[in-house]
N, C-alpha and C positions, 0 to 999 in steps of 0.2 A: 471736321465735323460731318459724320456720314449718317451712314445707317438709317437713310428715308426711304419711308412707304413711298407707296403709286404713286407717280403726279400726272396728273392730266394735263398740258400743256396746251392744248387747242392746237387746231389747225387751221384756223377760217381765216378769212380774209381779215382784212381790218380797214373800213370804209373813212377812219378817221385821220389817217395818217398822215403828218404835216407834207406840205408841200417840199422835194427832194427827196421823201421815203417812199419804196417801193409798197403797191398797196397790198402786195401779197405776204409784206412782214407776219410775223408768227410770233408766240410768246416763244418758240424756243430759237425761234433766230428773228429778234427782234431788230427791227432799221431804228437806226439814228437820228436825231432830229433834222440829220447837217451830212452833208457828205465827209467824209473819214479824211478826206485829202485837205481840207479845208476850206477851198471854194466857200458859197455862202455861209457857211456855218463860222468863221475866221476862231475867236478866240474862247471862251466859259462865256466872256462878257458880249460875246456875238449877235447879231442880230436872231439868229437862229435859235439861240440857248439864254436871253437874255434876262427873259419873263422867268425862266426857270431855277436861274441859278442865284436870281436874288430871293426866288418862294424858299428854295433850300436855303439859303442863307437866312431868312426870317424865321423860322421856324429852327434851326438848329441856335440860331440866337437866343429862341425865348426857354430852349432847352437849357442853356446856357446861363442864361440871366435867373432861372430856377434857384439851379444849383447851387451857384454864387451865393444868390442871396439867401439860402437854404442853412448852406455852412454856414452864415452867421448867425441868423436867427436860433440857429437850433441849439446851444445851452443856456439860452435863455426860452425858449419850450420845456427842453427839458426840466428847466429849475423848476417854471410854475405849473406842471404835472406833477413835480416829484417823481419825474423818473430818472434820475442822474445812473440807477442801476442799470436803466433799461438804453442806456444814449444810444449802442451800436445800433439798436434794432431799428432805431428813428433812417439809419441808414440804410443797413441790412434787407429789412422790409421791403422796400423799393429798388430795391437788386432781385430780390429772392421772387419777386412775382413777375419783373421782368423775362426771367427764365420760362415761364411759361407760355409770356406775351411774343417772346423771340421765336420759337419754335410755330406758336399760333402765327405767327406773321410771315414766316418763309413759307410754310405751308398755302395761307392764304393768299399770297403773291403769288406762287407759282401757280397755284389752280386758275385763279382770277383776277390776276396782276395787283399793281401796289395802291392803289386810288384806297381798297376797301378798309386796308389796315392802318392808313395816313392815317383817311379823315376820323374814324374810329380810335384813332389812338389818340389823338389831338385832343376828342373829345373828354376818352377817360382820364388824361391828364390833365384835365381842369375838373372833373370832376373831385377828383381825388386832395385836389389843393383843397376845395370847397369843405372837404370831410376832414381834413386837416385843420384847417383854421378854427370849424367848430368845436373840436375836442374838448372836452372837459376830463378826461382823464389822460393819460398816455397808451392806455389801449388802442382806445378810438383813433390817437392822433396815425399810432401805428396802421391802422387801418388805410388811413386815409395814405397815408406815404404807399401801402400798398397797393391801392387801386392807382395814386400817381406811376409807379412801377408797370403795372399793367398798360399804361399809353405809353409810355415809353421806349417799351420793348417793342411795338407795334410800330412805334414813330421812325426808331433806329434802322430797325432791318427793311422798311419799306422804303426811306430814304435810299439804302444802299442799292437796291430794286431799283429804283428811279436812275439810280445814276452810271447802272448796269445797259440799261436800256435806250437810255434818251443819250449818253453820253459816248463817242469813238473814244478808243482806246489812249490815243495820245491825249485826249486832252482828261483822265481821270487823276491824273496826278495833283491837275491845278486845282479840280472842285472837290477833289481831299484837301488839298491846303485849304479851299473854304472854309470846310467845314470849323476847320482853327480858325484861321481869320476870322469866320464869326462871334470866338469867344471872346476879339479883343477887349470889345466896349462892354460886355455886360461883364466881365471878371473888374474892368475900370469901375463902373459904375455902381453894378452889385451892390456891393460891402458895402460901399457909402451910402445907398437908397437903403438898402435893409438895416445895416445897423442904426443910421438915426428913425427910422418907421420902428424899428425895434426898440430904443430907447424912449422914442417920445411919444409913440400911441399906442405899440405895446405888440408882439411877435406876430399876433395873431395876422394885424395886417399884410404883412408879408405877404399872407397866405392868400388872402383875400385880394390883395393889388393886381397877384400875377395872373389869373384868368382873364384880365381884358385883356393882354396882350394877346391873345389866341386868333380873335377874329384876324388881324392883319395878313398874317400868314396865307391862312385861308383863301382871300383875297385877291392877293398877290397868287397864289401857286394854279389856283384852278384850273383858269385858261391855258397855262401852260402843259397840265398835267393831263389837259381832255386831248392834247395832242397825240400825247403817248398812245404807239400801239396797244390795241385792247385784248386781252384774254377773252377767249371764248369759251364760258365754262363746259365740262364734259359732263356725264352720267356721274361722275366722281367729285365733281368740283361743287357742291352742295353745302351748308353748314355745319350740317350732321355728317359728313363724310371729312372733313375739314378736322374739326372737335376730336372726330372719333380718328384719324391717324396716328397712325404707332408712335411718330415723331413727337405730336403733341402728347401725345399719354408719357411718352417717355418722362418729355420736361417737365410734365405734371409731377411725376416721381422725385426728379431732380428735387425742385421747389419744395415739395413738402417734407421730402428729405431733409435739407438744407435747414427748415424750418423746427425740425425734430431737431436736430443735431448741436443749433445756436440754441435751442432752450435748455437746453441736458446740458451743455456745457456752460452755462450762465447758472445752473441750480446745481453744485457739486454735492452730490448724495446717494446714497444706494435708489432710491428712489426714481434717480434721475437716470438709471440704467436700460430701464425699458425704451423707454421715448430715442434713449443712443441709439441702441440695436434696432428699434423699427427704421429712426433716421436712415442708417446705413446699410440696410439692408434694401432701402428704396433707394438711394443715390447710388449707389457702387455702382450695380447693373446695366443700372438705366443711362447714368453718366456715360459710359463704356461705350453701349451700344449707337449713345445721340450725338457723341463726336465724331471724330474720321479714323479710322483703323492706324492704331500706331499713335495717337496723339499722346499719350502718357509715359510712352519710350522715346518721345519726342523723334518720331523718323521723320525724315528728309522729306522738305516739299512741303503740300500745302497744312498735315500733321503739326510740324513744328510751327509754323506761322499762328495756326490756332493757340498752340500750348503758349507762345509767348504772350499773343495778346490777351491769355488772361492773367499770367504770372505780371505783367508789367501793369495792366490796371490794377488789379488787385492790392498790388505794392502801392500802388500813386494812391487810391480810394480810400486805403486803409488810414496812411498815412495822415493823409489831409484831412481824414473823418475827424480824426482827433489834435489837431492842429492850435482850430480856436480854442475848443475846451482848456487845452492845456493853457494856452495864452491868456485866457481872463480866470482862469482860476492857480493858476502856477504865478503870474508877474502882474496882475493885475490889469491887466489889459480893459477897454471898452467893446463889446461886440464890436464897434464902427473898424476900429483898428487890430483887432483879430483877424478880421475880416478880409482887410487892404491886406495884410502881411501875405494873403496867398496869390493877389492881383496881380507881380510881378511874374510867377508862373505863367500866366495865360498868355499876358504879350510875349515869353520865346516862347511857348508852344506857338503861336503864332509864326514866330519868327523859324523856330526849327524844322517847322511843315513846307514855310514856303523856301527851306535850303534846300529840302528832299527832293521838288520839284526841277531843280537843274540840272538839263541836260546830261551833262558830261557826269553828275553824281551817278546817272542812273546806272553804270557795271560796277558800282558799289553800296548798292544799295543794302544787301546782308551786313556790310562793315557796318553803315549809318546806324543799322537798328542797335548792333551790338554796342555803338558808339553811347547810346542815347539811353541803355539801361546803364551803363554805367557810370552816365553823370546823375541820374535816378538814384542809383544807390552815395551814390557821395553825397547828394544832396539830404535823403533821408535819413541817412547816418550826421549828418550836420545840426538838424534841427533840435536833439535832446542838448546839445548844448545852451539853449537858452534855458534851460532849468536852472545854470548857475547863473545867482546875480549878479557877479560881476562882469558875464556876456552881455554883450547890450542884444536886447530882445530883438534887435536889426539884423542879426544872424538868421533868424527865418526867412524875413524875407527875401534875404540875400542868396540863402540856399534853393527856396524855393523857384528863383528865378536859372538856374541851371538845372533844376529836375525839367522843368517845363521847358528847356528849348529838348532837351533829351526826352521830354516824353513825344515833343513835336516832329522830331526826324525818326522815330519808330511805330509811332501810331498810327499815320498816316502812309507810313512805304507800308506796312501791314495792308492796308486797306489795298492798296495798289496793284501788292501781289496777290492776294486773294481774289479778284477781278481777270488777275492775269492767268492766273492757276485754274482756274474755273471755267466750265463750260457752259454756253449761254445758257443752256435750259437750266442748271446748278445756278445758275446766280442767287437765284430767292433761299435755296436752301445752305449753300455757303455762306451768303451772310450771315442768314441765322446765326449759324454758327461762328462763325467768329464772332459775333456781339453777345452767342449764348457765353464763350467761353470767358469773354468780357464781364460778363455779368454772373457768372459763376466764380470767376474769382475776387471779384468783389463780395457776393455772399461768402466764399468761403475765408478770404483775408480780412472782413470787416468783422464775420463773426470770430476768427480767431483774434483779432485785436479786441473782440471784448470782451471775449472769455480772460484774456493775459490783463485786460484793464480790470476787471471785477480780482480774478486771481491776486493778481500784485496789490488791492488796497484802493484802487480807484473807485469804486462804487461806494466807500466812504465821506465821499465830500459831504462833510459840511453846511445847508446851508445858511444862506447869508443874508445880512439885512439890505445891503448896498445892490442897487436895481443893475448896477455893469458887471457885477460880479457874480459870478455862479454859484460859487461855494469858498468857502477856506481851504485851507491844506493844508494835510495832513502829511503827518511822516512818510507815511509810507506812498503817497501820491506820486512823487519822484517817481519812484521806482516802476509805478504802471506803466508813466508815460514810456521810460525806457523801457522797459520787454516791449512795449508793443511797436518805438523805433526800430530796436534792435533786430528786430523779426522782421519788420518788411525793406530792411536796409540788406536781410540774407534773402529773401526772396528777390528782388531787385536784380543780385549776383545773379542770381540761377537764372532766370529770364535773359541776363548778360550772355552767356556760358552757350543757352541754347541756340542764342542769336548768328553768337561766334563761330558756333563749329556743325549745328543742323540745319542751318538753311536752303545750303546748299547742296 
């Protein structure tokens, strides 16, 4: 992901700089918190990195513990909006504004390092819950998932910033495995807090519960993060020069693109041909120009590493979108146990992240990734078998717990090499980018999953009078959920393919 305007990178001193960094660190060759050899700085959990790696770890938690309880809640939102037509966009929405918040957040790190798009994204991601919860129609809720989106994009790429910066090269493998590690408890916990808050007091909560978690974070990261060498902003580095770089206008295009493009395809009509053509006539370009030369011929190097990591979320996001849906309206399921069915994933993503971390893996690390889309795709091609009843509905969870160590040894060596491939002043905008393209193929696999879910008969459902269940089903419901397994069980492959044979 290339193609960035100016950055002003400062040159000043930086009077804050912990004790072991030199004070004349820079944003574009920023000191470490801990000397590199590891002398005081010892492990992630070091005396030197301590306060730091549990704020990332809190805060990538409550990101965590969102989404978990997100998937559950959400067709039981859907139902009492009445928007079962609209379900991807509950998701899509909060991809598609990401995009803009990702590109706004490397930009903004790199002019005036990561503090500004943290604590700001933190912010708008409780905001956004707050505008969620209130919903009275499924517009609004949309709304609200969109500004959650918005802090999010902010939150991700700044973290990567952070761990650019504060963190020596050896030890970025292990606080990528964090980041997994962090999912453990809140994908445990998740489900079973949202779905019965979803059952007994009714979805809204959900929404409402998760902004007190925000302060802790907070808390916890501060002190650590005022350590961090400081940017010094230039003549460039301003708000209005920020907003107004090429970079961010780009992703502006992306997103409203993206936006055009999921509503044309959700409204099959002549009608719906305008809003196509504008969509793509704003994303083509702009996409092209905001990733890195070559990413869509998947060349060699830090190209392919982009193009997988959105092939491979994309595939996992799609998939999982539509998971519980299927499970409380295909076999009757509870949200509570919808919910759990995807919990086993998170612990091997867990487990997959901290394999990637060992030593002797690390001149194999291209194998792993390829390893890890492949048990992705077996796994998502797994789950439409519980459409038949005599699968015992225990087939999901069983499949999902091999996508997830397979998502955990490619997600995180991704992160790894991208840090390795990059040049310290690129950090802020290489991330970006690899979380733009993260979150561009989640817009574009979420809204193709729900263009094939409306297509195939899925925006049919039924509803239903029973408060666990979403809807009845219909003939032809089957069949949605399959095109849209089918489809990211072949995207999955291609992600495989590019792992295999462009990495290197």
């Amino acid at each position: 992901m290339t193609a960035d305007g100016p950055h002003d990178h400062g040159t000043g001193t930086d009077d804050s700089a912990p004790p072991g960094s030199e004070s004349t660190a820079t944003a574009a060759h920023p000191a470490p918190l801990a000397d590199d050899r590891g002398g005081q700085g010892g492990g992630i959990l070091g005396r030197a990195y301590r306060a730091l790696t549990f704020g990332i770890i809190s805060v990538v938690s409550l990101i965590a513990f969102e989404a978990s309880a997100v998937n559950t809640a959400m067709p039981a939102a859907a139902r009492a909006l009445d928007g079962i037509g609209l379900y991807a966009f509950g998701f899509s929405a909060f991809f598609t504004a990401s995009l803009f918040a990702m590109a706004l957040a490397g930009e903004w790190s790199d002019r005036r390092g990561p503090l500004g798009p943290l604590f700001s994204g933190i912010a708008a991601f409780g905001a956004g819950l707050l505008i969620a919860a209130d919903a009275g129609t499924m517009g609004k809720f949309i709304v609200g998932r969109g500004v959650q989106g918005v802090g999010g994009g902010l939150v991700v790429v700044a973290l990567y910033v952070v761990v650019g910066r504060a963190y020596p090269e050896r030890l970025r493998p292990s606080i990528m495995a964090s980041f997994s590690a962090a999912w453990v408890v809140p994908v445990i916990v998740g489900p079973l807090v949202a779905g019965t808050v979803t059952e007994q007091f009714g979805w809204r909560w959900v929404f409402l519960a998760i902004p007190v978690l925000i302060l802790p974070p907070l808390v916890v990261m501060l002190p650590a993060l005022r350590k961090l060498p400081r940017n010094r902003p230039g003549p460039s580095g301003g708000v209005r020069q920020v907003l107004g770089s090429r970079r961010c206008l780009l992703a502006l295009a992306v997103a409203v693109g993206a936006c055009l493009l999921q509503y044309a395809g959700q409204h099959p009509s002549w009608s719906a041909l305008l809003p196509a053509a504008a969509g793509l006539a704003l994303l083509a370009p702009a996409i092209v120009r905001l990733l890195p030369r070559g990413t869509f011929r998947a060349a060699r190097g830090l190209p392919s590493v982009v193009l997988l990591r959105g092939l491979a979320a994309g595939a996992l996001v799609a998939a999982e979108s539509f998971i519980p849906l299927m499970l409380v309206t295909q076999r009757g399921l509870s949200a509570t146990l919808a919910g759990l069915s995807l919990t086993g994933g998170g612990l091997t993503w867990a487990l997959g992240s901290y394999v990637q971390t060992r030593p002797r893996l690390e001149p194999y690390r291209e194998r792993l990734m390829g390893l890890g889309m492949v048990l992705l795709a077996v796994a998502i091609a797994l789950v439409p078998l519980a459409l038949i009843d005599e699968v015992p509905v225990g087939i999901v969870a069983a499949a999902w717990t091999v996508g997830g160590f397979g998502m955990g040894l490619n997600i995180s060596s991704a992160g790894v090499l991208l840090l390795k491939l990059s040049r310290p002043e690129e950090a802020g905008s290489n991330s970006a980018s690899l979380q733009m393209s993260d979150a561009l193929g989640n817009v574009t696999f979420v809204g193709l999953g729900g263009v094939l879910f409306v297509a195939f008969g899925g925006g049919s459902i039924a509803t239903h009078s029973a408060p666990a269940v979403v809807g009845a089903a219909t003939a032809s419901d089957p069949a949605a959920f399959v095109a849209v397994f089918a489809t990211m069980t072949a995207v999955a492959l291609a992600a495989g393919a590019v792992a295999a044979y462009r990495l290197k």
